[in-house]
C-alpha positions as CSV (number, residue, x, y, z in Angstrom):
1,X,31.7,-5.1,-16.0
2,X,32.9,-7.8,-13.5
3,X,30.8,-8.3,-10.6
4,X,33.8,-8.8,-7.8
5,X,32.2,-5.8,-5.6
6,X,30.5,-7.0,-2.1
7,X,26.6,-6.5,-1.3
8,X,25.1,-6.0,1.6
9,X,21.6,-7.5,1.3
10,X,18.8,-6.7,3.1
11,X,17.1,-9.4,5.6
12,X,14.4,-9.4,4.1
13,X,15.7,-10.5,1.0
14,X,17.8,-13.3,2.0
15,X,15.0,-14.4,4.3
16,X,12.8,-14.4,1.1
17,X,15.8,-16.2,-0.6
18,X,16.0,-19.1,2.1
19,X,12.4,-19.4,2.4
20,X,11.8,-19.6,-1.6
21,X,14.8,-22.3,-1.8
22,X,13.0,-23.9,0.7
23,X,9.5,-24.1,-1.1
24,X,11.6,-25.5,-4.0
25,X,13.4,-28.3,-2.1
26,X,10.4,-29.8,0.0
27,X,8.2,-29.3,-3.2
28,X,11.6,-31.4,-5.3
29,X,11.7,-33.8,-2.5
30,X,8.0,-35.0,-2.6
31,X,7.9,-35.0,-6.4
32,X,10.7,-37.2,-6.3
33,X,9.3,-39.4,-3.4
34,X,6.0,-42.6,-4.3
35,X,4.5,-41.2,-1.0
36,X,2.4,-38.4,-0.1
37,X,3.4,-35.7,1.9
38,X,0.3,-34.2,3.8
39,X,1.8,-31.1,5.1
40,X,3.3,-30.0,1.9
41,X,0.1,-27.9,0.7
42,X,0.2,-26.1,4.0
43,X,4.1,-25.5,3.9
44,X,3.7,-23.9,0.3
45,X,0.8,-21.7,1.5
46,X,2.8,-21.0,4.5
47,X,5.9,-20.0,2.6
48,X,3.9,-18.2,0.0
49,X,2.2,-16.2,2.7
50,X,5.3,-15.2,4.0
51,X,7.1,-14.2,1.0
52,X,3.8,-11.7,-0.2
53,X,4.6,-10.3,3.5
54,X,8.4,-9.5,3.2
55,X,7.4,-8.2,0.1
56,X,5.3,-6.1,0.9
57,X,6.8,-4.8,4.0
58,X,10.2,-3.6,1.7
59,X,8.2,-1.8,-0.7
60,X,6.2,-0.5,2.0
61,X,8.9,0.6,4.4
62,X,11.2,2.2,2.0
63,X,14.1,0.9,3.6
64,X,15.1,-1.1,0.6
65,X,16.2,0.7,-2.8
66,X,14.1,0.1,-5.9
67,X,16.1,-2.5,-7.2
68,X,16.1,-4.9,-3.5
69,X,12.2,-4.0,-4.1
70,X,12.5,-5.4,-7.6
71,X,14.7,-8.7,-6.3
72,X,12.1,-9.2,-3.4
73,X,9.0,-9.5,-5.8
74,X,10.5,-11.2,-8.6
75,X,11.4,-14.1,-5.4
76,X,7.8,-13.4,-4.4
77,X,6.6,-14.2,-7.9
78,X,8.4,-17.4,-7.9
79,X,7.5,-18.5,-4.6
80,X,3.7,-17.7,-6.4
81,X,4.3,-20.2,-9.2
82,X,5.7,-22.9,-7.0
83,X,2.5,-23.1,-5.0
84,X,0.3,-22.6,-8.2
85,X,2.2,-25.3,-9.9
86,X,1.8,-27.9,-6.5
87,X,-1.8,-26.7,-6.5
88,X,-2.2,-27.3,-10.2
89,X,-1.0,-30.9,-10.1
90,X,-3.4,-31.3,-7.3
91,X,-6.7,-29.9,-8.7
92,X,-6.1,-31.8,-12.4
93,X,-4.5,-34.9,-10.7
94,X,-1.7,-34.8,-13.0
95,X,1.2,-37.5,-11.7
96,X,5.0,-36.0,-10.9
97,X,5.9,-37.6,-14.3
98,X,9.9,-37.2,-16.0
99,X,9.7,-33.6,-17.1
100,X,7.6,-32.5,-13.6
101,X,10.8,-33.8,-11.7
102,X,13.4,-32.1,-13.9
103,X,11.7,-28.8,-13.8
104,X,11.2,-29.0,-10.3
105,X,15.1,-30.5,-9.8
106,X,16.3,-27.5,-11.9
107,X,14.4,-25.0,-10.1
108,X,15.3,-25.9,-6.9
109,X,19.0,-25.8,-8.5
110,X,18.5,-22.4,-9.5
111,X,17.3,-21.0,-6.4
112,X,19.4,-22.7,-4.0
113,X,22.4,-21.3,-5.8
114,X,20.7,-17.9,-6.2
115,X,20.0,-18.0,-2.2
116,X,24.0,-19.2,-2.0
117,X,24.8,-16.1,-3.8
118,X,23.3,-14.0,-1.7
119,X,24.9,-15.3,1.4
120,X,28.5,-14.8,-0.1
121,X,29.9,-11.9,-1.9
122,X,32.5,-10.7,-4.3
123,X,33.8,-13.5,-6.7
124,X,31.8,-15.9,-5.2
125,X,28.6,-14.4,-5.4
126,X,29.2,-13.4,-8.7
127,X,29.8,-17.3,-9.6
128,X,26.7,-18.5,-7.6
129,X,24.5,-16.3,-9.9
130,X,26.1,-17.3,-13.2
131,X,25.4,-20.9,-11.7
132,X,21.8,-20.4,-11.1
133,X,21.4,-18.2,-14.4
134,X,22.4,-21.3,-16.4
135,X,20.0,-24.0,-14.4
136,X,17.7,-21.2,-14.9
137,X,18.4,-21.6,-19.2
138,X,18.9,-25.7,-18.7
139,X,15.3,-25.4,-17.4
140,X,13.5,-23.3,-19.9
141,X,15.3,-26.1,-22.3
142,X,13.8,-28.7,-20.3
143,X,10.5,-27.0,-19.9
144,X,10.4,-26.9,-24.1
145,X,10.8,-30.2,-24.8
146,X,8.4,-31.4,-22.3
147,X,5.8,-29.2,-23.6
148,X,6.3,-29.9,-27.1
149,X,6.3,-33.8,-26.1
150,X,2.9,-33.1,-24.2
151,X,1.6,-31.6,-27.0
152,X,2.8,-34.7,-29.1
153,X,0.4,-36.5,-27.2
154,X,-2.5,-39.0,-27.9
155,X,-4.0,-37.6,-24.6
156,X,-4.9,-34.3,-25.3
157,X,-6.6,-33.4,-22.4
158,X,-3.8,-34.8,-20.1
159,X,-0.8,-33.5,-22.4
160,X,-2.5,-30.0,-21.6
161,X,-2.7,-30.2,-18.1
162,X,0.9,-31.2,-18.0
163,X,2.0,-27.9,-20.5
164,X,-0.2,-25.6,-17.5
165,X,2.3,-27.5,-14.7
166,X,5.3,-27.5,-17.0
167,X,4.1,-23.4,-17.6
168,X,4.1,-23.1,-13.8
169,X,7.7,-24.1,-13.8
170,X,8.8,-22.1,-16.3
171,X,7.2,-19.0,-15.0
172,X,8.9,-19.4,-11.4
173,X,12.3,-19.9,-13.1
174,X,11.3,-16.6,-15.6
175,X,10.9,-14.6,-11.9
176,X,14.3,-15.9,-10.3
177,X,15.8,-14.8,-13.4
178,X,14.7,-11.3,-13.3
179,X,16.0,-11.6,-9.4
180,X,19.3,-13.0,-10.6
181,X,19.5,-10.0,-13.2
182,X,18.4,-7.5,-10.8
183,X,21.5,-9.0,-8.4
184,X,24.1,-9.0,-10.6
185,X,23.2,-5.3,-11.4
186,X,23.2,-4.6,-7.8
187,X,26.5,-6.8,-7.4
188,X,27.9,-4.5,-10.0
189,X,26.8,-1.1,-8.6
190,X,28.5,-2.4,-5.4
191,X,26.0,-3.5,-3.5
192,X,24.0,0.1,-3.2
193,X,20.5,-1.2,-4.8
194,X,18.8,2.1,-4.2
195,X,18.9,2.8,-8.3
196,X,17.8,1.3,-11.6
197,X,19.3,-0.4,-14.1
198,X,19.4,1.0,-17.2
């Protein structure tokens, strides 16, 4: 079935949308940079905080349909993963190395286009979320190559550390996907999200 119908999304959920692209792009941005950023840990909590909220309050308020529920903890779960994998790098002192910034590059990618998609409708939403569906396959690509390559490696210790950040990664593109899917159900219904897809 095409997916040309509009959607009306929730708040919420395109607040969770906007602040999960978010987490993505800062997260992409210091990867990418040689300097330290010293607020990042507390931005990620932050934004993590206040995804598990939103979350939460649309399951608990019923206001949403089961399937804007579904979209709004899948983001929640990748918000999760994006934190876990910052943390990760953090605690094991593992480097932003070549795969770290194309997983994160990807990711960021993915949800910026998913967060696009949900701002737009019809046609163009529908094109946003094939967009982000295919960084979202370009990443778990990415992300088995780099493992593999980790594996590969002299350093065992340090090529496992990388495969748990790579895993991070891979895991918060896995829960934008199952928000894309859920969408482009949603999309397809015309916009009511109250069912489930069968």
């Amino acid at each position: 079935m095409a997916l040309t119908r509009a959607m009306s999304v929730p708040a919420p959920v395109a607040e969770e949308a906007r602040i999960v692209a978010a987490m993505a792009s800062r997260l992409c941005a210091a990867l990418a940079s040689a300097e330290t950023e010293p607020g990042l840990k507390s931005f990620l909590e932050k934004g993590r905080a206040e995804l598990a909220r939103l979350s939460e309050d649309a399951a608990r308020d019923g206001a949403v349909g089961e399937d804007w529920i579904s979209v709004s903890g899948a983001l929640c779960r990748a918000g999760e993963d994006l934190a876990l994998a910052f943390g990760d790098m953090g605690n094991w002192a593992v480097e932003p190395e070549g795969g770290i910034l194309r997983l994160a590059e990807l990711l960021r990618e993915m949800l910026e286009r998913m967060a696009a998609a949900l701002a737009s409708s019809g046609a163009s939403a529908q094109s946003g979320l094939a967009e982000a569906k295919g960084k979202g396959l370009e990443l778990q690509a990415v992300f088995r190559r780099a493992r593999g390559a980790a594996l590969d490696s002299e350093k065992a210790v340090e090529g496992l550390k990388l495969c748990e950040v790579f895993r991070r990664f891979s895991d918060a593109s896995a829960a934008a996907d199952k928000a894309i899917e859920r969408l482009a159900w949603i999309l397809a219904e015309g916009g009511r999200g109250g069912g489930s897809a069968h």
